[in-house]
C-alpha positions as CSV (number, residue, x, y, z in Angstrom):
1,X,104.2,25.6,103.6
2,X,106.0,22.8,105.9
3,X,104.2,22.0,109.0
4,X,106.8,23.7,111.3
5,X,105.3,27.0,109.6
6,X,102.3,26.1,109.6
7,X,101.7,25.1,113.5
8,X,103.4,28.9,113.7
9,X,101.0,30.4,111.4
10,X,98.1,28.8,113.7
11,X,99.4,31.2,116.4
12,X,99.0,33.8,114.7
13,X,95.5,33.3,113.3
14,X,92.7,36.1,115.6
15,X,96.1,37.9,116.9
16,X,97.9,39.0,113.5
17,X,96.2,41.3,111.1
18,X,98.7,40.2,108.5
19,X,99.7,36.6,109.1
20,X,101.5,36.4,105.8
21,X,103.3,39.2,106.0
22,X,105.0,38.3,109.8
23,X,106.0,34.7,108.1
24,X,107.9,36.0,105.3
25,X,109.7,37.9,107.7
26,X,110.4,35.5,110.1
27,X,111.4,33.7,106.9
28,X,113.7,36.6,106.6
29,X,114.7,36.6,110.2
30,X,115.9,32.9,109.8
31,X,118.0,32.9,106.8
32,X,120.3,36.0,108.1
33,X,120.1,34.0,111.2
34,X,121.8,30.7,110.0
35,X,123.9,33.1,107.5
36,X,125.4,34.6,109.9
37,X,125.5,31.8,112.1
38,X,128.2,30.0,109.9
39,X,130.3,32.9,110.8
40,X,129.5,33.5,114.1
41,X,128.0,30.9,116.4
42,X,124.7,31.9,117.7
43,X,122.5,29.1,117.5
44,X,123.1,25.7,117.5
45,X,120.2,24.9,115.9
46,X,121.2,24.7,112.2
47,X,118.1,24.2,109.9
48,X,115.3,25.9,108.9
49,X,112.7,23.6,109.7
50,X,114.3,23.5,113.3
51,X,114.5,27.2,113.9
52,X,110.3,27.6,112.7
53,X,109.9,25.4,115.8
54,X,112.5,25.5,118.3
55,X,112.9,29.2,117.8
56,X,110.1,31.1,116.0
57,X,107.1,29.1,117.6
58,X,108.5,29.1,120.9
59,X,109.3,32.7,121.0
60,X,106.0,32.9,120.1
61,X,103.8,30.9,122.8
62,X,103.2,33.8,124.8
63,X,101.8,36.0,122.0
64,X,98.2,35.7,123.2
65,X,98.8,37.1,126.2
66,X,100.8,40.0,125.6
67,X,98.9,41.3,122.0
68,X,97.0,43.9,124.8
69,X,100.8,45.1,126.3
70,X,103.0,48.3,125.5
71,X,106.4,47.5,126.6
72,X,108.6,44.6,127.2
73,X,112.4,44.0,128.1
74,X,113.4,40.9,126.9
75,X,117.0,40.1,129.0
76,X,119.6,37.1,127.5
77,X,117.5,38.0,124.4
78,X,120.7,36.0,123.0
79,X,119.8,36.2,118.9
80,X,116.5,38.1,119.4
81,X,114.6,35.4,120.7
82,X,111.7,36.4,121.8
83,X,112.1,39.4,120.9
84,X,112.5,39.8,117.4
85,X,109.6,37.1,116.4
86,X,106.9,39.3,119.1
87,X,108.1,42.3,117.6
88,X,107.2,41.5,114.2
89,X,103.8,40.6,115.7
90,X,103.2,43.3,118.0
91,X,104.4,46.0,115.9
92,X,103.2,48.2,118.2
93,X,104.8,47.6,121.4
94,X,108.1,49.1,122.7
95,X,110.7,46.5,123.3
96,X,114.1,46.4,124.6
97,X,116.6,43.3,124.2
98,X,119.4,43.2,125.7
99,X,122.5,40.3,126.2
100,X,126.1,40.7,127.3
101,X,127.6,39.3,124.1
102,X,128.4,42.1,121.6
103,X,128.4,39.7,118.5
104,X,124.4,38.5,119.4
105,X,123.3,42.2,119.6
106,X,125.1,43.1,116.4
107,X,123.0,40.5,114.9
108,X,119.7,42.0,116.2
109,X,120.8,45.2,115.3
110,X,121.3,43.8,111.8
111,X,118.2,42.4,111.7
112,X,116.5,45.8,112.9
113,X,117.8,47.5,110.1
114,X,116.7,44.8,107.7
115,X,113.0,44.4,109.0
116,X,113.0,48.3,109.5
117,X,111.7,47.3,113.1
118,X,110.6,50.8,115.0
119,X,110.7,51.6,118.6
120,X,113.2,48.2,118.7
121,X,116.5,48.5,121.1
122,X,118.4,46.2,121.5
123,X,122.1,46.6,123.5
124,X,124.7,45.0,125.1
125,X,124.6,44.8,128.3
126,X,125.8,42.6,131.6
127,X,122.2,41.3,133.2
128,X,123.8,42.7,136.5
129,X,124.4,46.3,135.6
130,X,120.4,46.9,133.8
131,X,119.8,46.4,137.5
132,X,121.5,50.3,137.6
133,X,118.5,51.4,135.1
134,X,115.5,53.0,136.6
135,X,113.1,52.2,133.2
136,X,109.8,50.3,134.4
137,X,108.2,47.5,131.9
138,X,105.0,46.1,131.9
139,X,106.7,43.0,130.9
140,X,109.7,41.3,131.3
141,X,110.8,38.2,129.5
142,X,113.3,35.7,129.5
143,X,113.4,32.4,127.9
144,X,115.7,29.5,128.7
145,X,118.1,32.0,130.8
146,X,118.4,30.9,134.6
147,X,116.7,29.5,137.5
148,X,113.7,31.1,138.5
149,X,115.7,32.7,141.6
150,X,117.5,33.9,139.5
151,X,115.7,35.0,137.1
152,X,113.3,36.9,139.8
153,X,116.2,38.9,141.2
154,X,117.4,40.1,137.8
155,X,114.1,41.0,136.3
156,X,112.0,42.2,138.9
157,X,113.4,45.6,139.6
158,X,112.5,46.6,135.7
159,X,108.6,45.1,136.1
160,X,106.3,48.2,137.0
161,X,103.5,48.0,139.8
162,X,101.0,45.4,138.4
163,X,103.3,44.1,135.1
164,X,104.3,40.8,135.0
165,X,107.8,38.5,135.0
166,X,107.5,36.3,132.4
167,X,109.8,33.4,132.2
168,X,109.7,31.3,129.1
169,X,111.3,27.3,130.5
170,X,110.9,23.9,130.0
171,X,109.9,21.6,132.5
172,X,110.7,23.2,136.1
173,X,111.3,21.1,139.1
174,X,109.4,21.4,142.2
175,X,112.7,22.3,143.8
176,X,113.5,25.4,141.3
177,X,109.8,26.0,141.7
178,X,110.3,26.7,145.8
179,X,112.9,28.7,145.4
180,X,111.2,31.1,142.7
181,X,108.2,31.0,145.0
182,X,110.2,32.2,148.3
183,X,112.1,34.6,146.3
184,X,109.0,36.3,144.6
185,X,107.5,36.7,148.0
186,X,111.0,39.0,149.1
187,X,110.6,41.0,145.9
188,X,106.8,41.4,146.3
189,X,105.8,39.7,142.9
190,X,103.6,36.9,143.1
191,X,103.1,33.7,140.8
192,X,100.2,34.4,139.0
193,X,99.8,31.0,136.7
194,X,101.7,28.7,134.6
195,X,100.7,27.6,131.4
196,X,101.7,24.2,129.9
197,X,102.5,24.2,126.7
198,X,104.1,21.6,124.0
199,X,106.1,22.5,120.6
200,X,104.6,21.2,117.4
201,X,105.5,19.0,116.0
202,X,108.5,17.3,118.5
203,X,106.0,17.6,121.4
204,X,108.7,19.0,123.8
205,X,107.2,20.4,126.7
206,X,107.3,24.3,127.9
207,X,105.8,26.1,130.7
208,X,105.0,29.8,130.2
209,X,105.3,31.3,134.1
210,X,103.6,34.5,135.1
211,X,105.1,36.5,137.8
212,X,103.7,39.7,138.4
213,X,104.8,42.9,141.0
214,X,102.0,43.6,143.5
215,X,100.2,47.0,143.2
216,X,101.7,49.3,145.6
217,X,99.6,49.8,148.4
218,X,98.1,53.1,150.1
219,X,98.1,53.3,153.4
């Protein structure tokens, strides 16, 4: 097993009942990935070795806190990442993906059928317009999308009372950091913590942000 795999597998170890099992899928996952990616660009990331880490293991540094969750919208899910990879270790947990480009959800959809991944959807879908949906989630994700403005005002409307924004970045600025503050104050969320975090083996830095809805209050 090459490292890339391996610093993956070390997620999983205490989380995943059957480690081997969600590595030959994501195995899987990656090979119809760059096979389809020679017909239809959805990654520019074009070897295995790169996708175990720049996809699979960073779709997968939230895993440890989220194994305890039941639902999750993943938005700009792009190819299925995170979704996909957290699906295949949370088999248990309701996810919805969605991205505005038809060919990217046809490929998840692909990949749905393949892994025979239950309570999985994933559509197509302008971010603007899931604002119409009235659907709660105790999480929301979205990795390498938008500011975090931005991404506040499109997720937060589909967190429920108490659930939790989760935006997957690298390095944010204390500028973009303001902003997300002051706009998770109007949309009653609060920054909860940020967790730094570094890709094995290239070292490239990540920072897992937690943004959860304040609990309704009874007067």
């Amino acid at each position: 097993m090459d490292i890339c795999k391996n610093h993956v597998r070390e997620l999983l170890e205490g989380i995943v009942s059957q480690p081997d099992k969600v590595i030959a899928e994501c195995d899987i996952f990656i090979h119809e990935l760059l096979k389809w990616n020679a017909r239809v660009n959805l990654t520019s990331i074009v070897t295995p070795t790169e996708c175990w880490e720049k996809h699979i293991q960073d779709s997968l540094l939230p895993l440890p806190y989220l194994q305890h969750e039941t639902s999750l919208l993943d938005i700009g899910s792009g190819a299925g990442l995170p979704s996909i990879p957290l699906k295949l270790c949370l088999p248990e947990m309701v996810i919805t993906s969605v991205d505005k480009v038809r060919k990217k959800i046809n490929f998840q959809n692909h990949c749905k059928r393949l892994l025979k991944l239950k309570n999985f959807n994933a559509t197509t879908v302008r971010l603007e317009h899931i604002l119409c949906s009235e659907k709660k989630y105790a999480i929301v994700t979205a990795r390498a999308l938008a500011s975090l403005e931005e991404l506040i005002k499109l997720g937060s409307p589909h967190v429920e009372a108490g659930g939790v924004l989760l935006a997957m970045k690298s390095k944010v600025g204390d500028e973009e950091m303001e902003r997300g503050q002051i706009a998770a104050e109007g949309a009653a969320m609060e920054f909860e913590r940020i967790i730094e975090c570094r890709l094995q083996p290239s070292g490239a830095e990540r920072q897992l942000i937690f943004i959860r809805k304040k609990e309704t209050v009874k007067l």
